[in-house]
C-alpha atoms as an extended CHARMM CRD file, in Angstrom:
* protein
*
       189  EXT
         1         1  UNK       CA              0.0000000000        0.0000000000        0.0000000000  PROA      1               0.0000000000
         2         2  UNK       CA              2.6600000000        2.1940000000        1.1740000000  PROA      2               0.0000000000
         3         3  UNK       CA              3.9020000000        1.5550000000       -2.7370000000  PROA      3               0.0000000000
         4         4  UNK       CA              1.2490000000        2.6730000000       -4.0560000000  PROA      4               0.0000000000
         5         5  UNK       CA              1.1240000000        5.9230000000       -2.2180000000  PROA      5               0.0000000000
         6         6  UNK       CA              4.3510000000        6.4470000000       -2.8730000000  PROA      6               0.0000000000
         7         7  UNK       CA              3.6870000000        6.5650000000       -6.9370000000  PROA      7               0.0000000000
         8         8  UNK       CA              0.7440000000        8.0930000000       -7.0330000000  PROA      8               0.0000000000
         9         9  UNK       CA              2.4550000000       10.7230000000       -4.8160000000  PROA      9               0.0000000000
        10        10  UNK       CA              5.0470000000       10.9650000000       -7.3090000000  PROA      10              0.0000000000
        11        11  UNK       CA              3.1190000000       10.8530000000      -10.5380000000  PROA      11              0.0000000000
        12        12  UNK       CA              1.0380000000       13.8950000000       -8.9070000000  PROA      12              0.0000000000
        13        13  UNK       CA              3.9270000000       15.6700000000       -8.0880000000  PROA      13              0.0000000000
        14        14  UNK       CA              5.5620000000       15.0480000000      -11.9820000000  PROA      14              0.0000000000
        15        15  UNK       CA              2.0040000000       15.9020000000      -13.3110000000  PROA      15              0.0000000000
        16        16  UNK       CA              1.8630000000       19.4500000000      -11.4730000000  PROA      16              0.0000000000
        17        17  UNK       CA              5.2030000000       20.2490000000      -12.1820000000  PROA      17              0.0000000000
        18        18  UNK       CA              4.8990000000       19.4610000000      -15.5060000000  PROA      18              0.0000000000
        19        19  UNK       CA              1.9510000000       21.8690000000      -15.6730000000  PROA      19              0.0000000000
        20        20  UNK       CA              3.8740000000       24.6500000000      -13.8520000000  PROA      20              0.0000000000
        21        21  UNK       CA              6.6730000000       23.8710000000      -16.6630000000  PROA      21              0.0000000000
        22        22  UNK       CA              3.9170000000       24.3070000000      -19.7280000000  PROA      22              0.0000000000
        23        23  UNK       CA              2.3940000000       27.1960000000      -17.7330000000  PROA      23              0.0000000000
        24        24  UNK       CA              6.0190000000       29.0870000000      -17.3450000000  PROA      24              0.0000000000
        25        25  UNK       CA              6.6790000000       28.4210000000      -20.9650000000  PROA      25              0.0000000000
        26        26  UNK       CA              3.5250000000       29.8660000000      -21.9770000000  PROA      26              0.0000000000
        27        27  UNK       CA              4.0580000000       32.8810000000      -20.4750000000  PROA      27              0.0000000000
        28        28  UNK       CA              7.6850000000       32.9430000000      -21.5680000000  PROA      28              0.0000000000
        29        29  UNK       CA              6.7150000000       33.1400000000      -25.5000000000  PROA      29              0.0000000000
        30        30  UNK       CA              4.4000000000       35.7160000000      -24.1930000000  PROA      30              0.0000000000
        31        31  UNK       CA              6.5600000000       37.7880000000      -22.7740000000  PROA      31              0.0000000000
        32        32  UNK       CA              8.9610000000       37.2710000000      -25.4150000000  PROA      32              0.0000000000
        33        33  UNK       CA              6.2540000000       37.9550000000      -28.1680000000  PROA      33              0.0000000000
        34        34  UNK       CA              5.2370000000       41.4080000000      -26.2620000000  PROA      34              0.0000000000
        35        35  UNK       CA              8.9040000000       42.4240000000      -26.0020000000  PROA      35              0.0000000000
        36        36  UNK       CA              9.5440000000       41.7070000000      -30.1650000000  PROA      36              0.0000000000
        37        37  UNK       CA              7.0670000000       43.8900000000      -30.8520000000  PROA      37              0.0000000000
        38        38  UNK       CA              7.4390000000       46.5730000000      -28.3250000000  PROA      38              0.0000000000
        39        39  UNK       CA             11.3590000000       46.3520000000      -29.9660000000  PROA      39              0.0000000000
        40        40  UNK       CA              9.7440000000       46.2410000000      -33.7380000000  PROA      40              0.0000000000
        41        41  UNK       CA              7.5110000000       49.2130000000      -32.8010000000  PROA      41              0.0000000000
        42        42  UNK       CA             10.4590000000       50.9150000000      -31.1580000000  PROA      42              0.0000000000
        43        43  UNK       CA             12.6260000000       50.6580000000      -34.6870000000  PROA      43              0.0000000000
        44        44  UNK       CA             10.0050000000       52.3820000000      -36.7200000000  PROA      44              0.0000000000
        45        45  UNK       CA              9.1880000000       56.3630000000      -35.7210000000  PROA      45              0.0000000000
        46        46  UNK       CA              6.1160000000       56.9440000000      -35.0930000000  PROA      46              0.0000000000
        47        47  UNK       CA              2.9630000000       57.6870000000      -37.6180000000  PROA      47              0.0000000000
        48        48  UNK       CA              3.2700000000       61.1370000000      -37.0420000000  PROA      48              0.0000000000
        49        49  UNK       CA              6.9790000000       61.9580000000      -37.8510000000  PROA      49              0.0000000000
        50        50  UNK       CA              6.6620000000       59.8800000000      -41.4870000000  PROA      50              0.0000000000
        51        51  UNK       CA              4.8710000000       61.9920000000      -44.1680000000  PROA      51              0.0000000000
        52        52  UNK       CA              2.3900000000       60.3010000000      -46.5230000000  PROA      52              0.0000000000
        53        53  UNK       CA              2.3400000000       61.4980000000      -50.2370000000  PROA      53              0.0000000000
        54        54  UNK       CA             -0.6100000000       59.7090000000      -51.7460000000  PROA      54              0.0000000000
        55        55  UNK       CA             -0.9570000000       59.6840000000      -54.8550000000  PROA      55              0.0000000000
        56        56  UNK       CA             -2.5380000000       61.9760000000      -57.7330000000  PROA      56              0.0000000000
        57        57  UNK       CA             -4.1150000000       59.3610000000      -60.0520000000  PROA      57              0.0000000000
        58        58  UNK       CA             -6.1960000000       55.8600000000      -59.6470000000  PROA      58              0.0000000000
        59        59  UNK       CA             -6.1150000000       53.5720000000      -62.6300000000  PROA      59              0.0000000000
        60        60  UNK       CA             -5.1830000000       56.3410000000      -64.8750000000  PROA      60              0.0000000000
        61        61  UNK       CA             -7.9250000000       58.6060000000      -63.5630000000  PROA      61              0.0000000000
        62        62  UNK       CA             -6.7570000000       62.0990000000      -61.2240000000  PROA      62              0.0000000000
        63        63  UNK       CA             -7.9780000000       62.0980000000      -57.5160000000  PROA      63              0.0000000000
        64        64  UNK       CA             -9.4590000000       64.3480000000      -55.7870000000  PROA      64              0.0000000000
        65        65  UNK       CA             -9.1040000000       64.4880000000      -52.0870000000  PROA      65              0.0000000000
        66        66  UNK       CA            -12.0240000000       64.2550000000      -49.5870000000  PROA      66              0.0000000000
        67        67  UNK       CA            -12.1910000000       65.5100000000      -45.8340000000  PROA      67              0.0000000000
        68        68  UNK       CA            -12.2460000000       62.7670000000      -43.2720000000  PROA      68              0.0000000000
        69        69  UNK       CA            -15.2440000000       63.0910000000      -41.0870000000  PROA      69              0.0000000000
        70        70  UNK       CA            -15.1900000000       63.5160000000      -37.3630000000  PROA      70              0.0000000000
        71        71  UNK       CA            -15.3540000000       60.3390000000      -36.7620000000  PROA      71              0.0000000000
        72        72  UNK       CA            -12.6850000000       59.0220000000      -39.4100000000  PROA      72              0.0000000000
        73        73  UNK       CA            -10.3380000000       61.5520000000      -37.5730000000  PROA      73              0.0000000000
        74        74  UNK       CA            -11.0340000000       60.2670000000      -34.5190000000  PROA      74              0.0000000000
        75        75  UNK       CA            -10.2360000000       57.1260000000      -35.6980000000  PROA      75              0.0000000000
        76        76  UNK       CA             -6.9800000000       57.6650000000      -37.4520000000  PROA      76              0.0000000000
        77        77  UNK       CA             -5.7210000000       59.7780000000      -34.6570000000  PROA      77              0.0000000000
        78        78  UNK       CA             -5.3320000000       56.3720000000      -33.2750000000  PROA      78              0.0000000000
        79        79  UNK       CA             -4.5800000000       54.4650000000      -36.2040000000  PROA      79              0.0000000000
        80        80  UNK       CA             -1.1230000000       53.0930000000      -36.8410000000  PROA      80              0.0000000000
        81        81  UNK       CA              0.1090000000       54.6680000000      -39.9940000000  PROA      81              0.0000000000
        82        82  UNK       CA             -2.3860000000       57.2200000000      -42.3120000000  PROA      82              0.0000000000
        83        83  UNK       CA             -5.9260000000       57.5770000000      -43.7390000000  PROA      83              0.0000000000
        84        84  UNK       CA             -7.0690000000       59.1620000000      -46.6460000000  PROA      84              0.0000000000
        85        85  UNK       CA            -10.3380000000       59.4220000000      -49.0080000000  PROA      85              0.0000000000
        86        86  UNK       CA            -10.3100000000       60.5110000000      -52.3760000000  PROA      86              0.0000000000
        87        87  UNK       CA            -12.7800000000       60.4100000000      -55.3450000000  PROA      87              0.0000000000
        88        88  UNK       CA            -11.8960000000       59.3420000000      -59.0340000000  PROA      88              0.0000000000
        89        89  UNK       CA            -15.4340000000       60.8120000000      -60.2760000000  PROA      89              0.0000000000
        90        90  UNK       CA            -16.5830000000       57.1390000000      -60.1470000000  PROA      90              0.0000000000
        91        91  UNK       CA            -15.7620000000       55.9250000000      -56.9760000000  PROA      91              0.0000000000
        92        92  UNK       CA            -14.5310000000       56.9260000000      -53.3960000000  PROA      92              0.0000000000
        93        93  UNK       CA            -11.5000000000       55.2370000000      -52.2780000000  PROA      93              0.0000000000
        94        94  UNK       CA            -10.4130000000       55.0760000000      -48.5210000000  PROA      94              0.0000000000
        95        95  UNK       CA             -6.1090000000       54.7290000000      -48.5550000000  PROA      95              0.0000000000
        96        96  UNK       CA             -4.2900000000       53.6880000000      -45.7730000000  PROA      96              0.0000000000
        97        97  UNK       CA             -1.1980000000       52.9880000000      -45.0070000000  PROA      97              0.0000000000
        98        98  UNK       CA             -0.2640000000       50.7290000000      -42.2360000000  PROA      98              0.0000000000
        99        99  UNK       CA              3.2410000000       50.7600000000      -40.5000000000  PROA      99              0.0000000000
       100       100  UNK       CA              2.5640000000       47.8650000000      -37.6210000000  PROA      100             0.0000000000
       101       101  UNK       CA              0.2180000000       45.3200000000      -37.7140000000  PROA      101             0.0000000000
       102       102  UNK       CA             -2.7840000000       45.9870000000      -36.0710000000  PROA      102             0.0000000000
       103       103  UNK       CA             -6.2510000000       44.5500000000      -35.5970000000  PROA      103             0.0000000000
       104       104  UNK       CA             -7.3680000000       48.2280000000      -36.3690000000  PROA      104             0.0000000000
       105       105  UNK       CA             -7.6010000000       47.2160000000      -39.9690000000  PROA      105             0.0000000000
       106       106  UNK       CA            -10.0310000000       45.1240000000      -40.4140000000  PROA      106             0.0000000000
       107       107  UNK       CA            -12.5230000000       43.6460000000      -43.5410000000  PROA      107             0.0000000000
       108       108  UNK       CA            -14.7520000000       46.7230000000      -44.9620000000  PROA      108             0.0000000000
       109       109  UNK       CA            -17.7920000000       44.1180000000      -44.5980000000  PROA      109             0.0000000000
       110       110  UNK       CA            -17.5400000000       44.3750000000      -40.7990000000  PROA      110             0.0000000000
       111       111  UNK       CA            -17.5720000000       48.0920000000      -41.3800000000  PROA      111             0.0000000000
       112       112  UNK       CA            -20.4500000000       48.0000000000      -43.8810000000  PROA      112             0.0000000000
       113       113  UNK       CA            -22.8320000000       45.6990000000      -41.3930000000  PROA      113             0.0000000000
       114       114  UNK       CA            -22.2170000000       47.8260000000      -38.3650000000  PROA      114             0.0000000000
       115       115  UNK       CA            -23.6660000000       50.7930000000      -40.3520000000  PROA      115             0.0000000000
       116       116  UNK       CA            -26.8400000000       48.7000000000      -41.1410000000  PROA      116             0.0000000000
       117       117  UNK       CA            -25.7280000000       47.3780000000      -44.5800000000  PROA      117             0.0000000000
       118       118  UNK       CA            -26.5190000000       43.8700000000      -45.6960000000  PROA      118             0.0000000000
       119       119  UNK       CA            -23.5880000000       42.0580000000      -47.4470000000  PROA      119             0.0000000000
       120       120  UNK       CA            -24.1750000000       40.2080000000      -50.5890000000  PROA      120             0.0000000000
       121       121  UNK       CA            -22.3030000000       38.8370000000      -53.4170000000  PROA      121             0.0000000000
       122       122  UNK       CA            -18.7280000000       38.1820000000      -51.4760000000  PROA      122             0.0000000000
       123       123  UNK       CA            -16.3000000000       37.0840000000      -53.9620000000  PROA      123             0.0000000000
       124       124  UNK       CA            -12.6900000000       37.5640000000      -55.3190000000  PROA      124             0.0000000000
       125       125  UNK       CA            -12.1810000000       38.9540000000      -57.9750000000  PROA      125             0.0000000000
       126       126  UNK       CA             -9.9870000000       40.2580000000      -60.6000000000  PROA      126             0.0000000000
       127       127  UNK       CA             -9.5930000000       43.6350000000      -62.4110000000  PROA      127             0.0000000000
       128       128  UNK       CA             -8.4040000000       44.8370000000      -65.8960000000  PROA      128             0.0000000000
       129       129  UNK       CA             -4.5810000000       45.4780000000      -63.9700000000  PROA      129             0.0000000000
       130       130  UNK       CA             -4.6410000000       41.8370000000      -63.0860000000  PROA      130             0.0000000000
       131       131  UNK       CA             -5.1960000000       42.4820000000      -59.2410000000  PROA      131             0.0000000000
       132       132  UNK       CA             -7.0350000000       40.3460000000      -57.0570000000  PROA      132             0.0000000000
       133       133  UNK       CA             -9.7050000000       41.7730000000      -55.2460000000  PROA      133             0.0000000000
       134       134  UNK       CA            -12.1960000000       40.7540000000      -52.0820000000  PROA      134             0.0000000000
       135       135  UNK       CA            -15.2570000000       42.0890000000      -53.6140000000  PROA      135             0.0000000000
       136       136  UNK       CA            -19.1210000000       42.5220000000      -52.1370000000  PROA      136             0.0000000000
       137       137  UNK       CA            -22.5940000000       44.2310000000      -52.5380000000  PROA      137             0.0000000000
       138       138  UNK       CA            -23.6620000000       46.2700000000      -49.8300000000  PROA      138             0.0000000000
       139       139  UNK       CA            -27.2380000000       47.3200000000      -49.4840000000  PROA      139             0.0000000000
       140       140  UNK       CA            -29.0830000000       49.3190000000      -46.7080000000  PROA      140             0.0000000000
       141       141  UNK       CA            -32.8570000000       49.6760000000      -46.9360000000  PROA      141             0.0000000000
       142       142  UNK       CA            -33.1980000000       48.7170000000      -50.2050000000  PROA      142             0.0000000000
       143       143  UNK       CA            -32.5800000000       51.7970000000      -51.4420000000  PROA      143             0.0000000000
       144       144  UNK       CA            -28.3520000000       52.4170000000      -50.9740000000  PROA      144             0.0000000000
       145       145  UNK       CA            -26.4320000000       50.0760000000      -52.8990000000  PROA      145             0.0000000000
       146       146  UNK       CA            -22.7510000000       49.5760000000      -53.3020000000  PROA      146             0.0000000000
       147       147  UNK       CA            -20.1940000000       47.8330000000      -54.7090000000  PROA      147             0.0000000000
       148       148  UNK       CA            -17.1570000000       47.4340000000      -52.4760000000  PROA      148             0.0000000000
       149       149  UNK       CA            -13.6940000000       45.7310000000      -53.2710000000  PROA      149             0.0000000000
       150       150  UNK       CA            -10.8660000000       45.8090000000      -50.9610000000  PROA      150             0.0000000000
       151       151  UNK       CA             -7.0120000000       44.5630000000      -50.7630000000  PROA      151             0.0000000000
       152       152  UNK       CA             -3.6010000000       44.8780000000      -48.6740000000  PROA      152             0.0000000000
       153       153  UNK       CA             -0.3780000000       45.1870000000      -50.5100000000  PROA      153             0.0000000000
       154       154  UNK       CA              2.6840000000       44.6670000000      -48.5120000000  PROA      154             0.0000000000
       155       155  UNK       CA              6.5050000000       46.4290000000      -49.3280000000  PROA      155             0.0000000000
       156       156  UNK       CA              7.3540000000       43.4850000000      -51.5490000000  PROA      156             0.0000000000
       157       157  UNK       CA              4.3470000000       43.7690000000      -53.5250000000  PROA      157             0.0000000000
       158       158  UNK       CA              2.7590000000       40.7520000000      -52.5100000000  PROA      158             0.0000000000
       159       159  UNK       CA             -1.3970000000       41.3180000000      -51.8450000000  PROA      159             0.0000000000
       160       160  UNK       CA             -3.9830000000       40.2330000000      -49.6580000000  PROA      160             0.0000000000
       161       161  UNK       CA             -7.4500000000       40.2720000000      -50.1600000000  PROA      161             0.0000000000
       162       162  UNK       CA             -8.3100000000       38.4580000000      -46.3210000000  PROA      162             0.0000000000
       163       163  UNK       CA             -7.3560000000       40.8270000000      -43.6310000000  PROA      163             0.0000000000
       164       164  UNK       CA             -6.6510000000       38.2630000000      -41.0760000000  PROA      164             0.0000000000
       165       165  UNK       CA             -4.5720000000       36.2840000000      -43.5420000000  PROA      165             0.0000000000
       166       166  UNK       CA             -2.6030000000       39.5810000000      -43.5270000000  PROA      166             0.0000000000
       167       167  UNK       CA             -2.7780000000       40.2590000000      -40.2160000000  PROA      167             0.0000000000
       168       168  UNK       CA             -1.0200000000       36.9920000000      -39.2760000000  PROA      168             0.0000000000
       169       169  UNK       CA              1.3590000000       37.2800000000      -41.8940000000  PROA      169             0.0000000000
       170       170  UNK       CA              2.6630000000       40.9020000000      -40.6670000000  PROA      170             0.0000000000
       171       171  UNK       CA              2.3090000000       40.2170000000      -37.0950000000  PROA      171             0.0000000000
       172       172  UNK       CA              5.0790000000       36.6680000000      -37.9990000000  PROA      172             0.0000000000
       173       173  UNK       CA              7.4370000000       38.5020000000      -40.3580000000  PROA      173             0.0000000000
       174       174  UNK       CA              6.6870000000       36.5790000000      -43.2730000000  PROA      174             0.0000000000
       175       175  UNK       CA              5.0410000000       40.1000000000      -44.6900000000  PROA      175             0.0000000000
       176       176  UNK       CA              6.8380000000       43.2900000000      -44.2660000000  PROA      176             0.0000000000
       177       177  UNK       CA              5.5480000000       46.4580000000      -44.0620000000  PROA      177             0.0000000000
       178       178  UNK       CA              4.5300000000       49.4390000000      -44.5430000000  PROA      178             0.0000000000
       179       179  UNK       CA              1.5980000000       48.1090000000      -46.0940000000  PROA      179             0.0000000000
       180       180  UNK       CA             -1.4750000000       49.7800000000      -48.2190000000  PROA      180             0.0000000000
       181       181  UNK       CA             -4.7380000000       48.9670000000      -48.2500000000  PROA      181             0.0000000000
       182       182  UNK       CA             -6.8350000000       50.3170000000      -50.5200000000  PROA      182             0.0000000000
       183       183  UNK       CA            -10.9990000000       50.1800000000      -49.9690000000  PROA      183             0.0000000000
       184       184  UNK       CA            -13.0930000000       51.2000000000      -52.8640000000  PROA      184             0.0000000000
       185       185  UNK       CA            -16.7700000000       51.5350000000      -52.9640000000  PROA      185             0.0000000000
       186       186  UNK       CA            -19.1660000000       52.9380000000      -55.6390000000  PROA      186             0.0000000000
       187       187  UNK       CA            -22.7220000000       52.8680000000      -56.0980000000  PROA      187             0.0000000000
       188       188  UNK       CA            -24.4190000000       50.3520000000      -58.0050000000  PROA      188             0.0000000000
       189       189  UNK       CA            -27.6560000000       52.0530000000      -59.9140000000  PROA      189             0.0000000000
């Protein structure tokens, strides 16, 4: 009996200390996670000190810039990088560009439903310039409807049309920034 105490007593003792062990480790990579970005953050100045020249022409058509409402300022006063709108005549186009990853950016069809649009229509797609889109129909009220296509383009060129494929790909390294994503919406008659 006294055996069998003995080993059980043991085996428990293993068990929690392999716990503590898992546990310790866990917080480890977390710790060590935190302090790789806090260093990665630390190596790029901030979004205030790096000026954004965006550009003049979409698609071979001149922009025109629009003024951010309060609430877009609001929003990009917190943002990680910049945020413009601009207008080709056809179409608005919200610009940003993104210099950490950040769950701030996130798919324009959560953005669309949490202003009362139903989303319709989801699909990739591709344009005339052989770029891959994500692509949707937004309606609200039966009466508004758009046509919305969004994607993320990294330093090397390389595009994503699912944020959170993005996200995870910045947030590991294996995409480098800064990055632009480009939003563009125009009403569907």
């Amino acid at each position: 009996m006294s055996m069998l105490f003995e080993r059980w007593f043991a085996n428990r003792f293993v068990n929690r200390i392999a716990h503590k062990a898992a546990f310790a480790s866990a917080m480890l990579l977390c710790m060590f996670w935190s302090l790789a970005s806090a260093l990665q953050a630390d190596a790029q100045p901030p979004a205030a000190a790096v000026f954004q020249e965006w550009p003049n022409e979409w698609d071979g058509r001149p922009l025109q810039p629009l003024a951010l409402s309060e609430v877009e300022h609001r929003f990009a006063d917190r943002f990680p990088g910049a945020i413009a709108r601009m207008t080709d005549g056809r179409q608005m186009l919200v610009m940003r560009r993104v210099d950490t990853p950040t769950r701030m950016l996130h798919p324009a069809a959560d953005c669309y439903r949490a202003l009362g649009y139903g989303i319709a229509q989801a699909r990739l797609e591709q344009d005339v310039h052989a770029r891959l889109w994500r692509c949707f129909v937004a309606e609200r009220h039966g009466v508004q409807k758009m046509r919305v296509c969004e994607r993320i383009v990294d330093a090397q060129g390389a595009a994503f049309t699912d944020t959170s494929a993005w996200y995870w790909a910045a947030a590991s390294g294996r995409s480098n920034g800064p990055w632009q994503a480009v939003t563009s919406a125009r009403t569907i008659e």
